[in-house]
GUKE-91999 format. One record per residue (C-alpha): x, y, z. Coordinates in nm, 2 decimals. Layout:
N
@c1 X	c2 Y	c3 Z
...
//
This chain:
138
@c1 5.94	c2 5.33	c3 5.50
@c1 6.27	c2 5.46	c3 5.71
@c1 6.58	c2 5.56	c3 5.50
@c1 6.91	c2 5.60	c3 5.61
@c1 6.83	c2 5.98	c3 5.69
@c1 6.54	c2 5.89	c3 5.92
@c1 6.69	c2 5.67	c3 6.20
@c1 7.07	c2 5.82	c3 6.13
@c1 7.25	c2 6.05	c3 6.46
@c1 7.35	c2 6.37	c3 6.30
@c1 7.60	c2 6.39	c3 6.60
@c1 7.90	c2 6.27	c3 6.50
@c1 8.22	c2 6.25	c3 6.68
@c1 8.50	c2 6.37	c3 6.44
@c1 8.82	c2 6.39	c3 6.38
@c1 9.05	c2 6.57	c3 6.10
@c1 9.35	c2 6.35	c3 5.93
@c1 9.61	c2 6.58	c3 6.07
@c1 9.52	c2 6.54	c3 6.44
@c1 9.78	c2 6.33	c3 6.65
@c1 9.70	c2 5.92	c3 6.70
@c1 9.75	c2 6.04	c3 7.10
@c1 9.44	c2 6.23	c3 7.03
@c1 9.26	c2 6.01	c3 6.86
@c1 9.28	c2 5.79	c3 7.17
@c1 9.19	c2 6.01	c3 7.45
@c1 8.89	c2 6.13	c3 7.20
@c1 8.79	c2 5.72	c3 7.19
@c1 8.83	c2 5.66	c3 7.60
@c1 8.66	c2 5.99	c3 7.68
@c1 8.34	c2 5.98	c3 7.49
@c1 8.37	c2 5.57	c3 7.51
@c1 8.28	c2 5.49	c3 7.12
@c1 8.53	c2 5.25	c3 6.90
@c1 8.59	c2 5.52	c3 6.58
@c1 8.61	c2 5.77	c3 6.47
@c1 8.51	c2 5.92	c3 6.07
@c1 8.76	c2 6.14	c3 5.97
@c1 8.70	c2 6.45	c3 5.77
@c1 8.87	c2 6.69	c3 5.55
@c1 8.78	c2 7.07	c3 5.62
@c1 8.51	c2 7.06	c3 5.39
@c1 8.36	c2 6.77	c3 5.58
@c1 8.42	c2 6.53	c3 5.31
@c1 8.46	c2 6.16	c3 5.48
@c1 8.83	c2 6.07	c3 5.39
@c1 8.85	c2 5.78	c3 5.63
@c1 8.78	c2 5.61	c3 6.01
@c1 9.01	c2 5.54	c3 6.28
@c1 8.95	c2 5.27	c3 6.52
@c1 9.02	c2 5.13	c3 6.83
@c1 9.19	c2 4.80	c3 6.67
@c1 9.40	c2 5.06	c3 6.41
@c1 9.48	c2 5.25	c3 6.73
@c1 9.66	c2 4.93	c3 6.89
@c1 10.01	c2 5.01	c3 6.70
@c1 10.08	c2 5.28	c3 6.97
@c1 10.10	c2 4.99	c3 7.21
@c1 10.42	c2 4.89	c3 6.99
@c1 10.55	c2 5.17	c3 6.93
@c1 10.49	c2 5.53	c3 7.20
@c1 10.66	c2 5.71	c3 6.91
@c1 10.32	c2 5.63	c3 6.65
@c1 10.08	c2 5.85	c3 6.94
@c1 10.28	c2 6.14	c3 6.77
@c1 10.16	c2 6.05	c3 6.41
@c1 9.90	c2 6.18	c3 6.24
@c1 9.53	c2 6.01	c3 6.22
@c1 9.58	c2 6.03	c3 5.82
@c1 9.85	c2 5.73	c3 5.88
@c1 9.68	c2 5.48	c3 6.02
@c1 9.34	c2 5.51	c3 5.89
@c1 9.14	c2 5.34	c3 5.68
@c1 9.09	c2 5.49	c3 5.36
@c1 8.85	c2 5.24	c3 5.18
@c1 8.50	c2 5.29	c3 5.41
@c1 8.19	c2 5.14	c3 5.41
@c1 7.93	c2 5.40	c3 5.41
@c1 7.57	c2 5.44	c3 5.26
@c1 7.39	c2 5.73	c3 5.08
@c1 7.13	c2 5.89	c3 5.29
@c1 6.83	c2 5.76	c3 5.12
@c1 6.96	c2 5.43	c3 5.16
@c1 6.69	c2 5.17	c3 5.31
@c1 6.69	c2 4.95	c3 5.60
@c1 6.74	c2 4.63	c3 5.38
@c1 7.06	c2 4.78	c3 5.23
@c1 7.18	c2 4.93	c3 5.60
@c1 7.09	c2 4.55	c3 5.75
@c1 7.28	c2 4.40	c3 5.44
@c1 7.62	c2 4.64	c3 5.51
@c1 7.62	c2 4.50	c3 5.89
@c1 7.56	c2 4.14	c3 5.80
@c1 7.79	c2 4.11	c3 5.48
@c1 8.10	c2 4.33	c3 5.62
@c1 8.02	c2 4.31	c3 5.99
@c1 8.07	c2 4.63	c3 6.10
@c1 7.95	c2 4.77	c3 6.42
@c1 7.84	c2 5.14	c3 6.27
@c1 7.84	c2 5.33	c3 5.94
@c1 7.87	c2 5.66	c3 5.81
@c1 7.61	c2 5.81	c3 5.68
@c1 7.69	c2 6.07	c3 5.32
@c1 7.49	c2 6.34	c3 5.11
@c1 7.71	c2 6.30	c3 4.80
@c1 8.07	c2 6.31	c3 5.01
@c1 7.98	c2 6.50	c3 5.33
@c1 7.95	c2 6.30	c3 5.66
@c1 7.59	c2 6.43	c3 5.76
@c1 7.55	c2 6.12	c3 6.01
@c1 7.61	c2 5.78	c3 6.14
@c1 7.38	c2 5.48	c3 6.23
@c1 7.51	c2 5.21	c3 6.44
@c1 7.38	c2 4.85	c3 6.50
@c1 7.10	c2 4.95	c3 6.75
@c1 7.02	c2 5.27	c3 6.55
@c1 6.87	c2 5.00	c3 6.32
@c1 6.76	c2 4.75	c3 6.51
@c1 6.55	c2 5.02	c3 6.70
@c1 6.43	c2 5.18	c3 6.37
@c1 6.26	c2 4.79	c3 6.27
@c1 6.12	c2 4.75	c3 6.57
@c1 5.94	c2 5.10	c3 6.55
@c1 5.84	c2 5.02	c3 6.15
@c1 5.74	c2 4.71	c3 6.28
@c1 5.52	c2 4.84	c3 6.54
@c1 5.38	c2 5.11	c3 6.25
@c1 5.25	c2 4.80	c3 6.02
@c1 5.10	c2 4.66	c3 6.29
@c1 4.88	c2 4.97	c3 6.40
@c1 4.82	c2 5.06	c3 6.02
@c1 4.72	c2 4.66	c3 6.00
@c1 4.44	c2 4.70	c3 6.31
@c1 4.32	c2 5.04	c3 6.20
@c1 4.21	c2 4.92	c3 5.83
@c1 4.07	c2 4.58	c3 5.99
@c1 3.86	c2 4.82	c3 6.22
@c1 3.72	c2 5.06	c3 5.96
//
């Protein structure tokens, strides 16, 4: 069975809480994602920055100048490495989220979006169904 570790990308775009919301934006519209984790220096997750978070510049040209740490959202929805694909499924359904971090006590080590686990039950789905005609066979 796949955990959280198995199907998550270990390449994460990040961003630290002091960097500038201007940069968080061109970060977002270069490397065309939605959010960003943010990490301390340790690598600690301390929050996520998003594209709807990042709408406030439109407002105001003066909040491009403030720091990530501002705006963010603090309270993140994450799961624990070992975490299964019932549990990952359940976090997208219940909060409807389109990707979440994945942590090894409170360091960002991944993320796994929507697809990520969608393509990870198709492949466990096609690994039954092999391990299902090869006992049937011998």
């Amino acid at each position: 069975m796949f955990t959280a570790k198995d199907i998550m990308n270990p390449r994460v775009i990040t961003i630290g809480p002091n960097e500038t919301v201007g940069e968080a934006i061109q970060i977002l519209l270069d490397r065309r994602i939605s959010g960003l984790p943010v990490v301390n220096d340790n690598g600690d997750l301390i929050g996520v920055i998003t594209e709807f978070a990042l709408l406030a510049a439109a407002y105001d040209g003066k909040v491009r100048n403030d720091p990530v740490s501002k705006h963010m959202t603090k309270q993140v929805l994450s799961v624990d490495e070992n975490a299964s694909l019932q549990s990952i499924a359940d976090t997208f359904i219940i909060h409807r989220v389109r990707r979440v971090p994945v942590l090894r006590a409170n360091s960002l080590i991944g993320q796994i979006s929507r697809r990520d686990l969608l393509r990870a039950v198709e492949a466990q789905g096609k690994l039954n169904q092999e391990a299902i005609a090869a006992a049937a066979k011998g």
